[in-house]
mmJSON file of the N, C-alpha and C atoms, coordinates in Angstrom:
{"data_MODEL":{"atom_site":{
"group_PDB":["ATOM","ATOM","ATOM","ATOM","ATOM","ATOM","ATOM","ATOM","ATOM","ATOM","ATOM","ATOM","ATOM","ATOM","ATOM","ATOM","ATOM","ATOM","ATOM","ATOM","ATOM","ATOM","ATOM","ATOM","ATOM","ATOM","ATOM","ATOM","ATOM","ATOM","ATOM","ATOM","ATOM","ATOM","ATOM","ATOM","ATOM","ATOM","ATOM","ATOM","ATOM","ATOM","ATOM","ATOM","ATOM","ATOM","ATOM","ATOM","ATOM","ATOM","ATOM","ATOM","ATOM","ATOM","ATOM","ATOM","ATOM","ATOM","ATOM","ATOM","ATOM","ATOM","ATOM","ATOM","ATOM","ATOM","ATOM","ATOM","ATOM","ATOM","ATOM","ATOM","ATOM","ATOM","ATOM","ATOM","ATOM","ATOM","ATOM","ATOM","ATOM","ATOM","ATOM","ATOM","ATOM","ATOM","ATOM","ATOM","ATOM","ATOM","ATOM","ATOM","ATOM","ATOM","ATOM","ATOM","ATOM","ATOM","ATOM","ATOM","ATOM","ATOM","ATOM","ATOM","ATOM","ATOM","ATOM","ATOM","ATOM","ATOM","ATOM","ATOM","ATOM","ATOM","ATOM","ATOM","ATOM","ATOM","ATOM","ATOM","ATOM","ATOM","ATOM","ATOM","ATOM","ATOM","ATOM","ATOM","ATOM","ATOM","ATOM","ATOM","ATOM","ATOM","ATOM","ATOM","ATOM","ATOM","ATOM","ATOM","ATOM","ATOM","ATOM","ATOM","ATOM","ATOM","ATOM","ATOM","ATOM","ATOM","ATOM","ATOM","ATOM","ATOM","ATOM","ATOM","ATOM","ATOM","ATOM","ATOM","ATOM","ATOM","ATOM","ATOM","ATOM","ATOM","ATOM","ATOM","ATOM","ATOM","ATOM","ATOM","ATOM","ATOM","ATOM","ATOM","ATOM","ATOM","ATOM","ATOM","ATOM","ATOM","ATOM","ATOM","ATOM","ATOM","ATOM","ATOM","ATOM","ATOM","ATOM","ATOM","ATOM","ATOM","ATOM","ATOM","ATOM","ATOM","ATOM","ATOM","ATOM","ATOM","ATOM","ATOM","ATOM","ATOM","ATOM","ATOM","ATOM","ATOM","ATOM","ATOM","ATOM","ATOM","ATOM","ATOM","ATOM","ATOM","ATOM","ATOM","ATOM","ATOM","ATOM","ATOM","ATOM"],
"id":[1,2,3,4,5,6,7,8,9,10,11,12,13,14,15,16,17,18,19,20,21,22,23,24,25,26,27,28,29,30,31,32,33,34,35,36,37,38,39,40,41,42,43,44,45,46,47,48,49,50,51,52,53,54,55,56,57,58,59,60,61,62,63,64,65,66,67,68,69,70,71,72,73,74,75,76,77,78,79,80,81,82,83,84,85,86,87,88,89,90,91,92,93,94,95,96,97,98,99,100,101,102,103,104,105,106,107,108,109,110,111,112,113,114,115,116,117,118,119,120,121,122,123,124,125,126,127,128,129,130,131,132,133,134,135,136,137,138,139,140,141,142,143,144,145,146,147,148,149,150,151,152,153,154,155,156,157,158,159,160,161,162,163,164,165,166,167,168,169,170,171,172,173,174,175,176,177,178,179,180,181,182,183,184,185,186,187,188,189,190,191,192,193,194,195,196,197,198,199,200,201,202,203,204,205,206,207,208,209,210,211,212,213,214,215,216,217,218,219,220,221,222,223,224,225],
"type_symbol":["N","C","C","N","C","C","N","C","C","N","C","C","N","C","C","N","C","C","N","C","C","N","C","C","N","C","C","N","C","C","N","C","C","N","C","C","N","C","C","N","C","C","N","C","C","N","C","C","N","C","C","N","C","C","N","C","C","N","C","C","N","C","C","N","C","C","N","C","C","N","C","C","N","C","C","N","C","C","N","C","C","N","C","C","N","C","C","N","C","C","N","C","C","N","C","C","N","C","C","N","C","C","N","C","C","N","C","C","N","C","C","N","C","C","N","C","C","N","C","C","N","C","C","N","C","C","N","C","C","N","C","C","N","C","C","N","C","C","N","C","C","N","C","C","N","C","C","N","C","C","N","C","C","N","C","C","N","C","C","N","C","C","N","C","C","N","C","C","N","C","C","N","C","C","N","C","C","N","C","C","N","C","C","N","C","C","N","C","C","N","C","C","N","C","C","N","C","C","N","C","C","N","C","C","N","C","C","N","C","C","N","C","C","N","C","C","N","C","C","N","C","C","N","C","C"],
"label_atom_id":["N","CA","C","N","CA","C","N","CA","C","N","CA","C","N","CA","C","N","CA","C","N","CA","C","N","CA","C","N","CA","C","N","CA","C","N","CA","C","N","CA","C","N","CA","C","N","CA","C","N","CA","C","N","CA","C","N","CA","C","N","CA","C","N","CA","C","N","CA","C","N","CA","C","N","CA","C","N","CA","C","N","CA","C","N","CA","C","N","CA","C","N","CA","C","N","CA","C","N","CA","C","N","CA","C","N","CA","C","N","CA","C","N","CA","C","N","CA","C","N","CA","C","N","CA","C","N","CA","C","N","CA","C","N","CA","C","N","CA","C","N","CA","C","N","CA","C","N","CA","C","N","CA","C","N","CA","C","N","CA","C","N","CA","C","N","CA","C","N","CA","C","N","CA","C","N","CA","C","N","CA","C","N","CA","C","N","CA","C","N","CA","C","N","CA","C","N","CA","C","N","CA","C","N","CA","C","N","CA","C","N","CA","C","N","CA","C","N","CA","C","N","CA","C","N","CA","C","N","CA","C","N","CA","C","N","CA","C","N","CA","C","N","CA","C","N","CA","C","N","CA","C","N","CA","C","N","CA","C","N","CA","C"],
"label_alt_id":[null,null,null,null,null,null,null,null,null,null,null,null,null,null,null,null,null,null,null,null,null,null,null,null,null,null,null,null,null,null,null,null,null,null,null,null,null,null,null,null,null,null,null,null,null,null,null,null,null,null,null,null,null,null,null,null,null,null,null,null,null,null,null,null,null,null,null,null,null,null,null,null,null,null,null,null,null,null,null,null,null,null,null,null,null,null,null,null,null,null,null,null,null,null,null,null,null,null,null,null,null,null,null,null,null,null,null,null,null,null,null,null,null,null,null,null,null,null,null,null,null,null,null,null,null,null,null,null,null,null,null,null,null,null,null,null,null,null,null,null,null,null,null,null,null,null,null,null,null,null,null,null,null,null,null,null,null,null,null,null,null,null,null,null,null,null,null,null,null,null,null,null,null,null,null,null,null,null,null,null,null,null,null,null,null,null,null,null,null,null,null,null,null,null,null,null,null,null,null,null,null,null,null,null,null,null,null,null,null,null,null,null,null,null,null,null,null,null,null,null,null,null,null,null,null],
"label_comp_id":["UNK","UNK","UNK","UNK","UNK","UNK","UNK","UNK","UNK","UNK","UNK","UNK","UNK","UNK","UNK","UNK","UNK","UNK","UNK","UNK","UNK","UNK","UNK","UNK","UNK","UNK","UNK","UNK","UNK","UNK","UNK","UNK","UNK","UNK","UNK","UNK","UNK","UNK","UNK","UNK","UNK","UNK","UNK","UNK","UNK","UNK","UNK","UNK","UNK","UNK","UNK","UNK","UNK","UNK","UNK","UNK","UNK","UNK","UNK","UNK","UNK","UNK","UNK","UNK","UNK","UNK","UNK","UNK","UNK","UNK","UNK","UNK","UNK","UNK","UNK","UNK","UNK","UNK","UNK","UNK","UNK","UNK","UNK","UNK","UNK","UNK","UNK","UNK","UNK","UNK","UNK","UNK","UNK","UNK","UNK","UNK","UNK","UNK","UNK","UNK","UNK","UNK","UNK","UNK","UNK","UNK","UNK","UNK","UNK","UNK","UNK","UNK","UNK","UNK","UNK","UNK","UNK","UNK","UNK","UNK","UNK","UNK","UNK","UNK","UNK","UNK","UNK","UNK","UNK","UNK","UNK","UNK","UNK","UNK","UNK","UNK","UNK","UNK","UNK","UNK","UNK","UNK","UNK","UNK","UNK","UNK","UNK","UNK","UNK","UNK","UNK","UNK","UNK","UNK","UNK","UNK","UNK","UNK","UNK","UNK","UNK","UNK","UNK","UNK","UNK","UNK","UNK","UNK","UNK","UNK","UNK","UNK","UNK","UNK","UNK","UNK","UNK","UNK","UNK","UNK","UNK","UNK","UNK","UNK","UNK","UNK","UNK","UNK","UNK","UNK","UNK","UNK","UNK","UNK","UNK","UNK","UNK","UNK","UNK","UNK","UNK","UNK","UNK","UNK","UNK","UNK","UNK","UNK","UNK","UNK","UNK","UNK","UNK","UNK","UNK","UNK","UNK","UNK","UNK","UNK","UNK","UNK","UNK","UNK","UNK"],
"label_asym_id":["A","A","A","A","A","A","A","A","A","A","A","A","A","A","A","A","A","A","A","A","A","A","A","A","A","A","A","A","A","A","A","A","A","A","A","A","A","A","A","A","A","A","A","A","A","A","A","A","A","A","A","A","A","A","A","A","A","A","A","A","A","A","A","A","A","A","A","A","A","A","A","A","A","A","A","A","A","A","A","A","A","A","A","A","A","A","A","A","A","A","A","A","A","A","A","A","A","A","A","A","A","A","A","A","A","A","A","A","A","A","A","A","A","A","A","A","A","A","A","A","A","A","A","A","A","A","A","A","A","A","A","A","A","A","A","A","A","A","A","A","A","A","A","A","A","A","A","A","A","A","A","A","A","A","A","A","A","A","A","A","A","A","A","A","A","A","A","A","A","A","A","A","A","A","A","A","A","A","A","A","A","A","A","A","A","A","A","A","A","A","A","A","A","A","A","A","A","A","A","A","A","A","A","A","A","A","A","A","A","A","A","A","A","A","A","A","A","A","A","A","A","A","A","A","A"],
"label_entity_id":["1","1","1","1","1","1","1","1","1","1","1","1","1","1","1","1","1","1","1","1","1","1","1","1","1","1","1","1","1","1","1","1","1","1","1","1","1","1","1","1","1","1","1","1","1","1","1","1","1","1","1","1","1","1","1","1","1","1","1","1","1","1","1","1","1","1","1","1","1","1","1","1","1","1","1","1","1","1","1","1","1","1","1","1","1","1","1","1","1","1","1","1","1","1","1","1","1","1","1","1","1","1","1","1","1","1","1","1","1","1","1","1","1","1","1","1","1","1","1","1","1","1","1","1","1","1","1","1","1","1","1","1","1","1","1","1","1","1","1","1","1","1","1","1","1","1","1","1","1","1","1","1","1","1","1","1","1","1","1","1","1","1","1","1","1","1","1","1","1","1","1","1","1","1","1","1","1","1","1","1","1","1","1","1","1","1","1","1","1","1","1","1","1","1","1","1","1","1","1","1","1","1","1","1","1","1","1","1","1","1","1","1","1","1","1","1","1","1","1","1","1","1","1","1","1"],
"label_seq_id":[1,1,1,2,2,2,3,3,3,4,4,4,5,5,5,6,6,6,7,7,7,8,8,8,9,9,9,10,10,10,11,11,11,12,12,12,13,13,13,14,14,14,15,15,15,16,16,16,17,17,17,18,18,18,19,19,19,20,20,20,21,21,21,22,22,22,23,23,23,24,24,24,25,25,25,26,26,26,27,27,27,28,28,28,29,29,29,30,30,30,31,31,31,32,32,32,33,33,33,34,34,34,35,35,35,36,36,36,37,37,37,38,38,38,39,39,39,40,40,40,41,41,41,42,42,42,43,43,43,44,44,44,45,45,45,46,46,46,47,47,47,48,48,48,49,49,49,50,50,50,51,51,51,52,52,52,53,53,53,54,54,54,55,55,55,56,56,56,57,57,57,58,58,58,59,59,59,60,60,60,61,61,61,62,62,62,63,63,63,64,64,64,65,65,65,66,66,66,67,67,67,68,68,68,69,69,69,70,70,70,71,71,71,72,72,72,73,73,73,74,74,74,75,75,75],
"pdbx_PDB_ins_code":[null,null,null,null,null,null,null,null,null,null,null,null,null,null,null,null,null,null,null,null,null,null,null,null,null,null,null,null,null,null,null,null,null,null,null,null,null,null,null,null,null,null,null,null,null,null,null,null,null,null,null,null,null,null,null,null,null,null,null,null,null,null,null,null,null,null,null,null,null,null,null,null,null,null,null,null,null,null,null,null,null,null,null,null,null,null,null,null,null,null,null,null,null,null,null,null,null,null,null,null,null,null,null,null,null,null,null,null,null,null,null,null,null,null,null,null,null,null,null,null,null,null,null,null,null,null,null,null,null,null,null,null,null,null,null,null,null,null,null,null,null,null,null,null,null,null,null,null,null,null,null,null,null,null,null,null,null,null,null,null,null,null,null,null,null,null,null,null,null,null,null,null,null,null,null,null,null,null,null,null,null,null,null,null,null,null,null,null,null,null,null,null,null,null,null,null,null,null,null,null,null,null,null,null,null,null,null,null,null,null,null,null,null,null,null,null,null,null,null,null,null,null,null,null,null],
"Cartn_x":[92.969,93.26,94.471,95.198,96.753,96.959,96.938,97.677,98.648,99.763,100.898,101.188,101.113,101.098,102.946,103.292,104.457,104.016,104.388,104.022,105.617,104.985,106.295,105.269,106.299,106.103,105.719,104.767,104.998,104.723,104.484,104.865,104.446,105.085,104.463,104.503,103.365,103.191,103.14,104.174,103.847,103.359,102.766,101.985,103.137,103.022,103.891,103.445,102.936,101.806,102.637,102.972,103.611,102.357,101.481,100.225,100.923,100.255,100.498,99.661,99.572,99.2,100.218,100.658,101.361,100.543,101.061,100.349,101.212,100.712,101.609,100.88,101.716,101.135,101.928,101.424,102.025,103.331,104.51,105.637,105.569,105.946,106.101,107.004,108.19,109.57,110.711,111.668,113.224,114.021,112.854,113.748,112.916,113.564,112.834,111.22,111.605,110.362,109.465,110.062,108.898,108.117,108.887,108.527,106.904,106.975,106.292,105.458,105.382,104.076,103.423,104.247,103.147,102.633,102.679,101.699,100.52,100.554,99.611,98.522,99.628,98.56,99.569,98.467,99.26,98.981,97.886,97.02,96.419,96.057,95.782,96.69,96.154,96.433,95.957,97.41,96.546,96.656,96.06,96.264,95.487,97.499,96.785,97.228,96.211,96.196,96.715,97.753,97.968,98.163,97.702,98.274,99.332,99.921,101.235,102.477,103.265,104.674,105.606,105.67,106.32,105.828,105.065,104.618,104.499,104.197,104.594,106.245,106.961,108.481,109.076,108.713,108.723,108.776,107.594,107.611,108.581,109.324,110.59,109.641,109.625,108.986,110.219,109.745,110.25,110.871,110.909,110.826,109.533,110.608,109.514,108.944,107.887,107.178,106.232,106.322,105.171,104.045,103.067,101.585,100.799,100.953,100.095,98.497,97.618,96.351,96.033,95.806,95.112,94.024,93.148,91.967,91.794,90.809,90.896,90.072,90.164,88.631,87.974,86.973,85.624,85.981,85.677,86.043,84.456],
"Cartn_y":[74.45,75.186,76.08,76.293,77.197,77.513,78.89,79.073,80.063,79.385,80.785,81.421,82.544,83.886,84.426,84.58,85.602,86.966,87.91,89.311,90.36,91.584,92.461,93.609,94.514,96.245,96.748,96.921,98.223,99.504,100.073,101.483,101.158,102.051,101.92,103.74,103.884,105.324,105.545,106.44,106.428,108.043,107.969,109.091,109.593,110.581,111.498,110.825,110.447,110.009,108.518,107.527,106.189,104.877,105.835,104.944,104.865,104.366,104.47,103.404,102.774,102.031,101.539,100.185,99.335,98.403,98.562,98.33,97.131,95.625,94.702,93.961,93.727,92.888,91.206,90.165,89.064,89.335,88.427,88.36,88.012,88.407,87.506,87.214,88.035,87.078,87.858,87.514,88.116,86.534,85.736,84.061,82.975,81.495,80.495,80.597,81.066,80.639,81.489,83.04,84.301,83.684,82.749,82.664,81.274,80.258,78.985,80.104,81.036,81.23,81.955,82.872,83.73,82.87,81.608,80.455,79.915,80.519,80.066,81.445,82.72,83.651,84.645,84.584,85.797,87.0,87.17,88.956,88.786,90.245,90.759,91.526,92.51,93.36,93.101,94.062,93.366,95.014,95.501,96.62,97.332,97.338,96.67,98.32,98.525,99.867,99.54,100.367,100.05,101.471,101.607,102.389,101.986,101.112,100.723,100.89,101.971,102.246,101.429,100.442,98.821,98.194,97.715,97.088,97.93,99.081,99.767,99.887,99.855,99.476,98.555,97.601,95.66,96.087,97.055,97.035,97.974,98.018,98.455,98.986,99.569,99.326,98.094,97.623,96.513,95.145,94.988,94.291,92.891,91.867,90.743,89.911,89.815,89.036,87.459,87.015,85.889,86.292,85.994,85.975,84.827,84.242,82.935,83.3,82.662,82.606,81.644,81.325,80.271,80.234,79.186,79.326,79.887,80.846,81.061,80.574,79.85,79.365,80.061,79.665,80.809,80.164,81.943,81.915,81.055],
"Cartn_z":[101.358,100.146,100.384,99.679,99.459,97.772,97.302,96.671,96.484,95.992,95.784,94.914,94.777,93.604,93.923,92.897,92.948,92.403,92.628,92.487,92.377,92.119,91.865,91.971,93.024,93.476,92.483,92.055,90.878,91.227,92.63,93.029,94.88,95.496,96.722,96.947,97.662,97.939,99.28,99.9,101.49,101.796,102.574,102.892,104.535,104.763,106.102,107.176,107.303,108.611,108.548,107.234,107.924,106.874,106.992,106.343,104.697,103.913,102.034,101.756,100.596,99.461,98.884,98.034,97.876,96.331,95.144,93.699,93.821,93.312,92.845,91.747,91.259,89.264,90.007,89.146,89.008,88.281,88.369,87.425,86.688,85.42,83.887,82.886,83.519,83.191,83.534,83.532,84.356,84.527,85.062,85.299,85.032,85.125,84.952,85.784,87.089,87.944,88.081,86.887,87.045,85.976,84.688,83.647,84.011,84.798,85.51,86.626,87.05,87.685,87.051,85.918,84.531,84.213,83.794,83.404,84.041,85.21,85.792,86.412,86.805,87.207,86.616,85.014,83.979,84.17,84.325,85.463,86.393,86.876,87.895,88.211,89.355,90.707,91.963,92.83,94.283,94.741,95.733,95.881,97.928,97.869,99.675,100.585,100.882,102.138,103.502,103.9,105.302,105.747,107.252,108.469,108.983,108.575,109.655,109.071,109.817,109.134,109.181,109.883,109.814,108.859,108.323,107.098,105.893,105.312,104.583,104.266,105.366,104.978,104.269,104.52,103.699,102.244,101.813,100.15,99.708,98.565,97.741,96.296,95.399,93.984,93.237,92.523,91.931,92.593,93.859,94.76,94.485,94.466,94.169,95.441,95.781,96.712,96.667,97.789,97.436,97.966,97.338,98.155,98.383,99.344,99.921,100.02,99.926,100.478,101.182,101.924,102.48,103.212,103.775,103.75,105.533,105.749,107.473,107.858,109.122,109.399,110.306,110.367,110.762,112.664,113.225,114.418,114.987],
"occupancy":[1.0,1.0,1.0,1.0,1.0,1.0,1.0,1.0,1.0,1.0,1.0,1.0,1.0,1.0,1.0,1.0,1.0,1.0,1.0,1.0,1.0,1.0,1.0,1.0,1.0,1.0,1.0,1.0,1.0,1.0,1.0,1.0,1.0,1.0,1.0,1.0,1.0,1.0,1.0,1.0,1.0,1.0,1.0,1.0,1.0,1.0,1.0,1.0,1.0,1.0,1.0,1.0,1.0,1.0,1.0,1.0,1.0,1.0,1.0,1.0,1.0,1.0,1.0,1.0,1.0,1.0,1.0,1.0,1.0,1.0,1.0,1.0,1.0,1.0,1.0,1.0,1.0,1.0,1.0,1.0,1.0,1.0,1.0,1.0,1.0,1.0,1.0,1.0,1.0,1.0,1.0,1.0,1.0,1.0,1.0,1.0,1.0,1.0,1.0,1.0,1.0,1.0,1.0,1.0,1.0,1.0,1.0,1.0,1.0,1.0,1.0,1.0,1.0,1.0,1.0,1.0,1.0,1.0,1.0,1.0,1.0,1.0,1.0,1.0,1.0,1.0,1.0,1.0,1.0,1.0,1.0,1.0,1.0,1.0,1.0,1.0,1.0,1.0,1.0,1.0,1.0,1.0,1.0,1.0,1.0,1.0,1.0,1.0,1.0,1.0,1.0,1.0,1.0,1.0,1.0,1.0,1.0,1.0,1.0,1.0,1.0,1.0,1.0,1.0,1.0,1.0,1.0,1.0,1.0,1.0,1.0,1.0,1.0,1.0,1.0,1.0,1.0,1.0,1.0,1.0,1.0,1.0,1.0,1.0,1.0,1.0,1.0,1.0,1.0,1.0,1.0,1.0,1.0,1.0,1.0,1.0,1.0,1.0,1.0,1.0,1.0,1.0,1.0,1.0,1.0,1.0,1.0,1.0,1.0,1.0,1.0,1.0,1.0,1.0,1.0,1.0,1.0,1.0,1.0,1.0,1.0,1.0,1.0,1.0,1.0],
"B_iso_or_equiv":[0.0,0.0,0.0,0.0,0.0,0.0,0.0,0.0,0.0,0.0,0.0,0.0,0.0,0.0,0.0,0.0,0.0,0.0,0.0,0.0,0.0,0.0,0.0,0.0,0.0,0.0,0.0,0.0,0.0,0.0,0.0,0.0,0.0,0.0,0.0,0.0,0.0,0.0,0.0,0.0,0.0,0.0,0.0,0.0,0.0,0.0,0.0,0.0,0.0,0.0,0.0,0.0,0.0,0.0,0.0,0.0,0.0,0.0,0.0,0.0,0.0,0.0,0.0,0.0,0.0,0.0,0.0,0.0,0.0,0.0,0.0,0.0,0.0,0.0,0.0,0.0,0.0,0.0,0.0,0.0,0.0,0.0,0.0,0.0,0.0,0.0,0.0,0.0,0.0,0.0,0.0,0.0,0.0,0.0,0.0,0.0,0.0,0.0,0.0,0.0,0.0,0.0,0.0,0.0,0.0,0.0,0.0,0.0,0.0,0.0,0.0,0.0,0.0,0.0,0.0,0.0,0.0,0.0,0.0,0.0,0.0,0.0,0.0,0.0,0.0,0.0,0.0,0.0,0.0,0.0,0.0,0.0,0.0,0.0,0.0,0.0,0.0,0.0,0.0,0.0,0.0,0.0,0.0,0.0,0.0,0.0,0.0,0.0,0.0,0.0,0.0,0.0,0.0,0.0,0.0,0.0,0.0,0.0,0.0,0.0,0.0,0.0,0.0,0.0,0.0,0.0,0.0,0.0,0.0,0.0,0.0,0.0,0.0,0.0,0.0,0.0,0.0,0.0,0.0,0.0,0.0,0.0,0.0,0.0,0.0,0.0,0.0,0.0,0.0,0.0,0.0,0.0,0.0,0.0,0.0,0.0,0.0,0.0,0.0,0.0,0.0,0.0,0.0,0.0,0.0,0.0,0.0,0.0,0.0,0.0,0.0,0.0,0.0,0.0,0.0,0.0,0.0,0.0,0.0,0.0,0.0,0.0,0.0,0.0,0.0],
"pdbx_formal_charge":[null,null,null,null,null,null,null,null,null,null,null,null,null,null,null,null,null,null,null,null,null,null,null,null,null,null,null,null,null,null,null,null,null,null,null,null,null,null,null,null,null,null,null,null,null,null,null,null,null,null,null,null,null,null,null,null,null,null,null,null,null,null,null,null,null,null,null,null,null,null,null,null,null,null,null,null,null,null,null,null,null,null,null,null,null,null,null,null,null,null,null,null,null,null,null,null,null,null,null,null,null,null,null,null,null,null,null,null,null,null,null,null,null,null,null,null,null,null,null,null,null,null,null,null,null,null,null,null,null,null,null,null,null,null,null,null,null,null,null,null,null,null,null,null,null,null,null,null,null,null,null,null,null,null,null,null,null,null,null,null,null,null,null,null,null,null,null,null,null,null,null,null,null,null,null,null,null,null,null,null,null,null,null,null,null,null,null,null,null,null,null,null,null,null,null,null,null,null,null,null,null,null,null,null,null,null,null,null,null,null,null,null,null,null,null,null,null,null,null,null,null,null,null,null,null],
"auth_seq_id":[1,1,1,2,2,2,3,3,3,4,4,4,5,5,5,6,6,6,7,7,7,8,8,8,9,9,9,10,10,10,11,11,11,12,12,12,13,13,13,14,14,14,15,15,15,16,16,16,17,17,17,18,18,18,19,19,19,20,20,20,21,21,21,22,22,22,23,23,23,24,24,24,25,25,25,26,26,26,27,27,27,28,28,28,29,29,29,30,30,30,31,31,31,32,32,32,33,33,33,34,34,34,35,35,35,36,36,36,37,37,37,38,38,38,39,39,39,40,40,40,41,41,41,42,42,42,43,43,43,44,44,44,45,45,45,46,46,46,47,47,47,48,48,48,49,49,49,50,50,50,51,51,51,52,52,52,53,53,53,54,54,54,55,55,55,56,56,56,57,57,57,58,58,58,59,59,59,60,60,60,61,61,61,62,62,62,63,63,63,64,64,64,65,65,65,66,66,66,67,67,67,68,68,68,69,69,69,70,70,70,71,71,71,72,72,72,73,73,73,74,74,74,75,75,75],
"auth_comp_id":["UNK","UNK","UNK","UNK","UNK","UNK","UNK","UNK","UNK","UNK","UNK","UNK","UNK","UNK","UNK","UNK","UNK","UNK","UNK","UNK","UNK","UNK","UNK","UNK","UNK","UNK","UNK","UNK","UNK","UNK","UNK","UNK","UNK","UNK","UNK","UNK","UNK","UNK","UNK","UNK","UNK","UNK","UNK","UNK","UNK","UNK","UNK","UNK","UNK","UNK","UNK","UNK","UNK","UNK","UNK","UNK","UNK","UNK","UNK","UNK","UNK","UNK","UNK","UNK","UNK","UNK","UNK","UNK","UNK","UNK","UNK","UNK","UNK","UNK","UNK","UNK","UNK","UNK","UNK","UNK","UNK","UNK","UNK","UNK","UNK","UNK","UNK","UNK","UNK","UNK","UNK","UNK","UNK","UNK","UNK","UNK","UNK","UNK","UNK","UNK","UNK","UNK","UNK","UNK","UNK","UNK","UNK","UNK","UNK","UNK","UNK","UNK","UNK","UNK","UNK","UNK","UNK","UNK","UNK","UNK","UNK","UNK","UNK","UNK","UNK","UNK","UNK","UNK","UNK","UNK","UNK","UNK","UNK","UNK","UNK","UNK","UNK","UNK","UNK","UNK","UNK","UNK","UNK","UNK","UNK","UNK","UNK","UNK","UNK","UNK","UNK","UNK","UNK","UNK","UNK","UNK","UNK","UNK","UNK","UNK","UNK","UNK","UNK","UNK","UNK","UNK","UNK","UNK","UNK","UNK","UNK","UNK","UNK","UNK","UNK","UNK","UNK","UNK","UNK","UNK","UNK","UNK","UNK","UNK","UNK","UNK","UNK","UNK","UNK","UNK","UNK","UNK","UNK","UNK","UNK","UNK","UNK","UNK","UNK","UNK","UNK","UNK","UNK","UNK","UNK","UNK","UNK","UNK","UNK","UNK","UNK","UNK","UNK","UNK","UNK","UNK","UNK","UNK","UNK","UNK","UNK","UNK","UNK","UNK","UNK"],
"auth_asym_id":["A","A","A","A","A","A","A","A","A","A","A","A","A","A","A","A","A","A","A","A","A","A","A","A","A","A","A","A","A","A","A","A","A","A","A","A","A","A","A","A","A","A","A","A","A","A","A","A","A","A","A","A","A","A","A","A","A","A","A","A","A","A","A","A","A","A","A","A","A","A","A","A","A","A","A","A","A","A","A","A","A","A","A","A","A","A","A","A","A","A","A","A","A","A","A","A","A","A","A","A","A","A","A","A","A","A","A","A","A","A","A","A","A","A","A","A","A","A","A","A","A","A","A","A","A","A","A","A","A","A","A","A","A","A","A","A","A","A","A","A","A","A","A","A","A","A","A","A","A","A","A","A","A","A","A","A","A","A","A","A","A","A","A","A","A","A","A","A","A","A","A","A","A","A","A","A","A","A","A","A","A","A","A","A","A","A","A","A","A","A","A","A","A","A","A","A","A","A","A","A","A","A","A","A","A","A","A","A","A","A","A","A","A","A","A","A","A","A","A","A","A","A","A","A","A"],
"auth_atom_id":["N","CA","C","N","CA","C","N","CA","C","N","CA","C","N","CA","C","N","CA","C","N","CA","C","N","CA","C","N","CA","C","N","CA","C","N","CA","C","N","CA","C","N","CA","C","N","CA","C","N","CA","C","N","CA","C","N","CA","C","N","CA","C","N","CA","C","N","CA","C","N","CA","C","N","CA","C","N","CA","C","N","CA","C","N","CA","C","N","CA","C","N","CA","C","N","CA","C","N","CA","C","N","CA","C","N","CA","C","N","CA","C","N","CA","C","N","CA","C","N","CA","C","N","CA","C","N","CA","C","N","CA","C","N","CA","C","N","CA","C","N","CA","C","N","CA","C","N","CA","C","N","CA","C","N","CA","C","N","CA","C","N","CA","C","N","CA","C","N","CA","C","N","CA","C","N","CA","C","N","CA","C","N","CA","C","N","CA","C","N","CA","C","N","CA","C","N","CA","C","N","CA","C","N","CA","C","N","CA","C","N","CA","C","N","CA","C","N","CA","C","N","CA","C","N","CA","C","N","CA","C","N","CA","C","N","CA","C","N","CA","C","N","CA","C","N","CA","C","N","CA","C","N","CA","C","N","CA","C","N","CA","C"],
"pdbx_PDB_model_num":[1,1,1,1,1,1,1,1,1,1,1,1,1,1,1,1,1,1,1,1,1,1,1,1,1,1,1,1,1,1,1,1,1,1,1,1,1,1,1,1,1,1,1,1,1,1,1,1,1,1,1,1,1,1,1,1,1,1,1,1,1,1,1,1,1,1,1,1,1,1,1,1,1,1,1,1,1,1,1,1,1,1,1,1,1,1,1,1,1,1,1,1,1,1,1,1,1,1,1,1,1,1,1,1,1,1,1,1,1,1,1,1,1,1,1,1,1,1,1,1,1,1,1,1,1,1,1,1,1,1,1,1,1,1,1,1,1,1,1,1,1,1,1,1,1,1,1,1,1,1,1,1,1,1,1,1,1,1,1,1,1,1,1,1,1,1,1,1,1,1,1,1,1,1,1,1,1,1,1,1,1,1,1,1,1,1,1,1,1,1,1,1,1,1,1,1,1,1,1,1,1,1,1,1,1,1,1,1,1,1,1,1,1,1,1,1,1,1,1,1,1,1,1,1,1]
}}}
């Protein structure tokens, strides 16, 4: 199983410490291909906590991302 979501920043909050929170919505139009994955994943939120001031860096607000899932298998 794989599916791919496109998404967009809609705020990232960093806390002094390096840690924050990171809000992202699906895309739903700006271009052809924001316009072909709104068709398929028109809502939701994802809403991801980190301690790590390296990965909290990656997110921008309005900054567009992919989000893969795929399946993990059991250790």
């Amino acid at each position: 199983m794989a599916v791919r979501a496109k998404f967009f920043v809609v705020k990232v909050n960093k806390n002094e410490d390096g840690s924050g929170t990171v809000f992202l919505s699906p895309v739903s139009a700006g271009s052809k291909e924001n316009d072909e994955f709104y068709q398929l994943t028109p809502g939701g939120t994802i809403e991801l906590q980190t301690v790590n001031p390296e990965a909290i860096a990656q997110f921008e607000d309005g900054k567009e991302v992919f989000v893969d899932f795929t399946e993990a298998p059991k250790e």
